[in-house]
N, C-alpha and C positions, 0 to 999 in steps of 0.2 A: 265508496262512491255509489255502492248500488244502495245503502241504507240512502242519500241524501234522493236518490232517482226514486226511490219510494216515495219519500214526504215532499218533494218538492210541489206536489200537487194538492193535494189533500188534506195537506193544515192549515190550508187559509180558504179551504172551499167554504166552513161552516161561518166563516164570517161575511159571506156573501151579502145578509141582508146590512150588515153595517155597514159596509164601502157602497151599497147603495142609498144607504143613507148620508154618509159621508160626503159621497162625490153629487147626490143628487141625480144618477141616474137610472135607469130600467134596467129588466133582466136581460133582455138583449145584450142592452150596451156591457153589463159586468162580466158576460161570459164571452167577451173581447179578451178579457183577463187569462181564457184559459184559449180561446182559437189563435190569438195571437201569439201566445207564447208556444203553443203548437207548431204551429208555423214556419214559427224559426226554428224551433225543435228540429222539424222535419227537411226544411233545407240546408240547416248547417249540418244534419247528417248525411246529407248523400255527399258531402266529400270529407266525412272522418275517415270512412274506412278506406280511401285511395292513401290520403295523409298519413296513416298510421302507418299504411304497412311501405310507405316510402321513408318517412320523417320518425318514425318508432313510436309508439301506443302512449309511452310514456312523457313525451314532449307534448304531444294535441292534447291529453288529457290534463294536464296542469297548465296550459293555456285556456280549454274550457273553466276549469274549476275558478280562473281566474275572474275571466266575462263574467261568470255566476255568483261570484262576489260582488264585482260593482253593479251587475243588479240587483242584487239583494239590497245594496245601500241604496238606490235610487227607491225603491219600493218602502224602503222603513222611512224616506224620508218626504214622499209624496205631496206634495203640497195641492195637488190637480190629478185630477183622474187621466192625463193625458201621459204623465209624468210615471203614474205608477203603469200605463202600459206601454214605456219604455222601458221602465225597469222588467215587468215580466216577460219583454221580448228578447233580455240583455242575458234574462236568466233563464230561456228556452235557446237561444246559441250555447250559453254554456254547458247546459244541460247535455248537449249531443252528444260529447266525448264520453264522459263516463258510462252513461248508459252503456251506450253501443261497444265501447271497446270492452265494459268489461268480462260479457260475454266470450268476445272472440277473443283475448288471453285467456280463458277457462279454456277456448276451445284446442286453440292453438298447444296451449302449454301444459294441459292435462287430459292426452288422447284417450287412456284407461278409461276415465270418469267424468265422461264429457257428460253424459245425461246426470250421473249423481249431483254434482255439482252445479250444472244449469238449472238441475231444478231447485240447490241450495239458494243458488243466487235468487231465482225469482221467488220463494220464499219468503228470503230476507226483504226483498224487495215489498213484497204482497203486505208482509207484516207491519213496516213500517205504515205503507200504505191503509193496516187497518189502525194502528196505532197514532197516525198524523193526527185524522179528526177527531176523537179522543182529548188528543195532545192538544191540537188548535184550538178545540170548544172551550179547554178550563183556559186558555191561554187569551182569549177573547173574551169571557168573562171576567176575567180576573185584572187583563191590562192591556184589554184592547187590540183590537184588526194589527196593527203596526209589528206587535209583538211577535207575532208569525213570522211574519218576515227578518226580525231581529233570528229568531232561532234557526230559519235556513241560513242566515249571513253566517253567523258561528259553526254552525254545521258543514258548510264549506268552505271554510277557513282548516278546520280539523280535516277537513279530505285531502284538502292541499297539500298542508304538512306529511301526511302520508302518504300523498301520492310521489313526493318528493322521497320519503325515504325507502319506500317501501316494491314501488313499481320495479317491474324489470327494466333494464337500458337497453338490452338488445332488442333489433327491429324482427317482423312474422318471416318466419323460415318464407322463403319465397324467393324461387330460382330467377324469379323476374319482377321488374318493378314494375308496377300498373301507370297507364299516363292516369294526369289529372283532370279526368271528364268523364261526362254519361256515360259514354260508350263503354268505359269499362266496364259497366253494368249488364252489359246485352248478354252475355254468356248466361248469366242467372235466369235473367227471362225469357231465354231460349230452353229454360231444362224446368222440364214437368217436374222433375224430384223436388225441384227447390218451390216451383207457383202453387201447388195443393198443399203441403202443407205450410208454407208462407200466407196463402190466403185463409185456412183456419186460426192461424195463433193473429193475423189482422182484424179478420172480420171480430175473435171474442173479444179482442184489445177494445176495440172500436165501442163495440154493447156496451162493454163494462164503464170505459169514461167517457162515456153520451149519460149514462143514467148518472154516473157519481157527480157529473158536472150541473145539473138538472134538481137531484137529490136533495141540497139545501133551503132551495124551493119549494121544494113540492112537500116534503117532510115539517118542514117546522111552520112555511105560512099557509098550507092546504090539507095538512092531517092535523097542523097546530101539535106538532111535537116539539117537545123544549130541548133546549140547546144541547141539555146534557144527555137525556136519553138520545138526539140525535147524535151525536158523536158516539155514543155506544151501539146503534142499530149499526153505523157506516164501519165501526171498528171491528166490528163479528163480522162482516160481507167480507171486507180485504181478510181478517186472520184466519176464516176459513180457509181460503186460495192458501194462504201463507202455511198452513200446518200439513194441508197434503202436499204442497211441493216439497218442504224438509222431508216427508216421508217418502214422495213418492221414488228415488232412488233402493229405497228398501225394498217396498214393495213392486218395482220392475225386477228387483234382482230375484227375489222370493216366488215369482207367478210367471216370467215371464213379460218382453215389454209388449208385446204382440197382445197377449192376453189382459194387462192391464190398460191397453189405450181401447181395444172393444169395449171393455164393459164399463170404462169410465166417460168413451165419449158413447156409446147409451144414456147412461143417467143424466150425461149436460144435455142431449136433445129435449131427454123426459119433460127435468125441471123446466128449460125453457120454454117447452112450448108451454108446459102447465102457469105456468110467471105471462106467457100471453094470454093463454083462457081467462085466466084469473082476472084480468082488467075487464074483459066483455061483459062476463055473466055478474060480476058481484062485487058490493061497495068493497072500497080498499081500506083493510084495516092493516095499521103501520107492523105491528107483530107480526100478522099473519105472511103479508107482504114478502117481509123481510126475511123468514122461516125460508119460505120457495126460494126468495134469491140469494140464502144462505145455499142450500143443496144446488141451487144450479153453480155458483162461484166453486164452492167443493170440488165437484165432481167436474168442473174443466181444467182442474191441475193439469192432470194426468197427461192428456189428449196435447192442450197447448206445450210444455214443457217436451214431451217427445216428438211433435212438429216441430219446433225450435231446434231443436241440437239435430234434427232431419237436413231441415233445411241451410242450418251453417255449413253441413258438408254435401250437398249437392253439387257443388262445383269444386274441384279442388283448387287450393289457395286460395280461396275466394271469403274464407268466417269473417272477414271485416267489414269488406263491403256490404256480405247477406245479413248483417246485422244492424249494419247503418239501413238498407234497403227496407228491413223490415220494420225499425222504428220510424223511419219517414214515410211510412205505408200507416201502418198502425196512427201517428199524427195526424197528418193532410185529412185523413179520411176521420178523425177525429174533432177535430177542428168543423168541416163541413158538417157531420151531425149533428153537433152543439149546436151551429147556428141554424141548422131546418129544424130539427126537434123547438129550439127556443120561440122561433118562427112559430110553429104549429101548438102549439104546447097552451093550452083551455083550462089549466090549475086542474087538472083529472090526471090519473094515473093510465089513462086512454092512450095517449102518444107513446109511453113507454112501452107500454103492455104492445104494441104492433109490433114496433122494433125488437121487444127481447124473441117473440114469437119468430117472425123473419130467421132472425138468428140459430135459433132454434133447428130450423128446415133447415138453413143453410149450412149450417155443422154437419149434420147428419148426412147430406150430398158430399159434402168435402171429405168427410172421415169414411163413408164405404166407396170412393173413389182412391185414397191414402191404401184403405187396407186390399182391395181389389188387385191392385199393381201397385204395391207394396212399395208404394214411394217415401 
């Protein structure tokens, strides 16, 4: 489930300029493609995790898988650009499940190894992630925009099947059952433990798929990089993230986690703010570019991945909801920068470059606040 929550984005970003060639519309209109499916991402997660830990992880999530199938068919089968942003809203409902629960069963069902693991997951996740465009680039030159969306339908078709054999049937240890509403929520955003480090793993979530969403643009028709070196610059940003989260469980266990979240959210402020300088002072060469937002993606493993497993246990009984909570945070708030960024955005590397910078400042607030009172 988490490999499909990886690609589900990112194999069909690089075919961006063909479906608006296809559909005949603007950059606005095509990154509908991604706020939309946002969207529903983000509302049909704020009631996975009440569902789950009432109705058991393992029913919502092959009900999602399910939705995300027949949008994947609506999408490979588009005949209108109206059509394919049904399907990508059919296949951001579905999406909600997987994602979000599969953290809180890591959380839930493997206390020991809640960080090793969480940051296995977002790894594999990251990976595919750099892997998708890659995969979508030769997949779009070879047999076209549609084909993407053929290989997420088969992809979630093989999730399903395992999520059928493979899930647990029993529902989250939990002495009580949550009602089905907001209010469940309030507990969470009443405790500091859970909003500082929730608001660092959002706000990088946020950076990172504003620029990826943005990237196919800006890359291949305003640096005129080709299809295939793009797919390999966006494939290095994601498999950076993706090789120190598999690591980064070692290296907490080897240094201490205390010690690896200082010196690693150091280095994401650094790259960041240097990824904003870098837009002000000096033309953008796609290499160089991409070098800084290789080191800035690196070195936010660390930080985001031990905020995460922070913040699922900030409230007890509560990994389902904090996880639906924080992927419909991470969305909503992703979704609105795609379309102001798209809004502002002058074919320069200028829009970007303010936002990675912001970000930048804003980590470094949030993480000596985290390590200050040690939330």
């Amino acid at each position: 489930m988490n490999i499909l929550a990886g690609m589900e984005m990112d194999i069909f970003t690089p075919s961006f300029p063909e479906i608006m060639d296809a559909f005949s519309v603007n950059i606005e209109q095509v990154q509908l493609t991604l706020s939309v499916n946002f969207t529903a991402y983000a509302l049909a997660t704020l009631w996975v995790g009440p569902l789950a830990e009432r109705f058991s992880s393992k029913n919502i999530a092959i009900l999602s898988l399910v939705l995300f199938s027949i949008g994947s068919i609506f999408c490979c089968v588009a005949t209108s650009f109206s059509v394919l942003l049904v399907g990508r809203l059919l296949q951001g409902l579905g999406m909600s499940g997987p994602n979000a629960l599969s953290y809180a069963i890591v959380y839930e069902f493997y206390p020991k190894h809640r960080t090793k693991y969480i940051s296995i997951l977002s790894g594999l996740n990251a990976l595919m992630m750099g892997a998708a465009p890659v995969f979508g680039s030769y997949l779009n030159l070879w047999l076209g925009w549609r084909s993407n969306f053929l290989s997420l339908l088969i992809l979630s078709l093989v999730a399903l099947a395992l999520a059928f054999k493979c899930l647990p049937k029993q529902k989250s240890h939990q002495h009580t059952v949550p009602e089905l509403g907001l209010k469940t929520y309030l507990p969470l955003f009443k405790s500091r433990r859970f909003n500082y480090p929730a608001a660092l793993v959002v706000s990088s979530a946020v950076c990172y798929f504003v620029f990826v969403g943005i990237a196919p643009i800006f890359y291949r028709e305003d640096l005129h990089v080709s299809l295939e070196a793009f797919g390999l610059y966006q494939g290095a940003l994601a498999s950076s993230y993706g090789l120190m989260c598999l690591f980064g469980g070692a290296l907490c266990k080897r240094f201490g986690e205390d010690t690896c979240f200082k010196t690693s959210l150091g280095l994401y402020c650094l790259f960041g703010i240097l990824a904003g300088i870098y837009g002000f002072f000096l033309p953008t060469n796609p290499l160089v570019l991409t070098a800084i937002l290789i080191g800035w993606s690196f070195s936010c493993a660390l930080p985001v991945n031990i905020s995460y497993t922070r913040a699922l246990g900030a409230v007890k009984g509560a990994s389902a909801r904090a996880s639906g909570i924080l992927i419909t945070f991470r969305l909503v708030f992703s979704a609105i920068g795609l379309q102001i960024i798209a809004h502002f955005y002058n074919h320069t590397y200028f829009p970007l470059a303010v936002m990675i910078g912001i970000e930048g400042c804003l980590a470094l607030f949030l993480g000596r606040r985290i390590i200050k009172r040690r939330y």
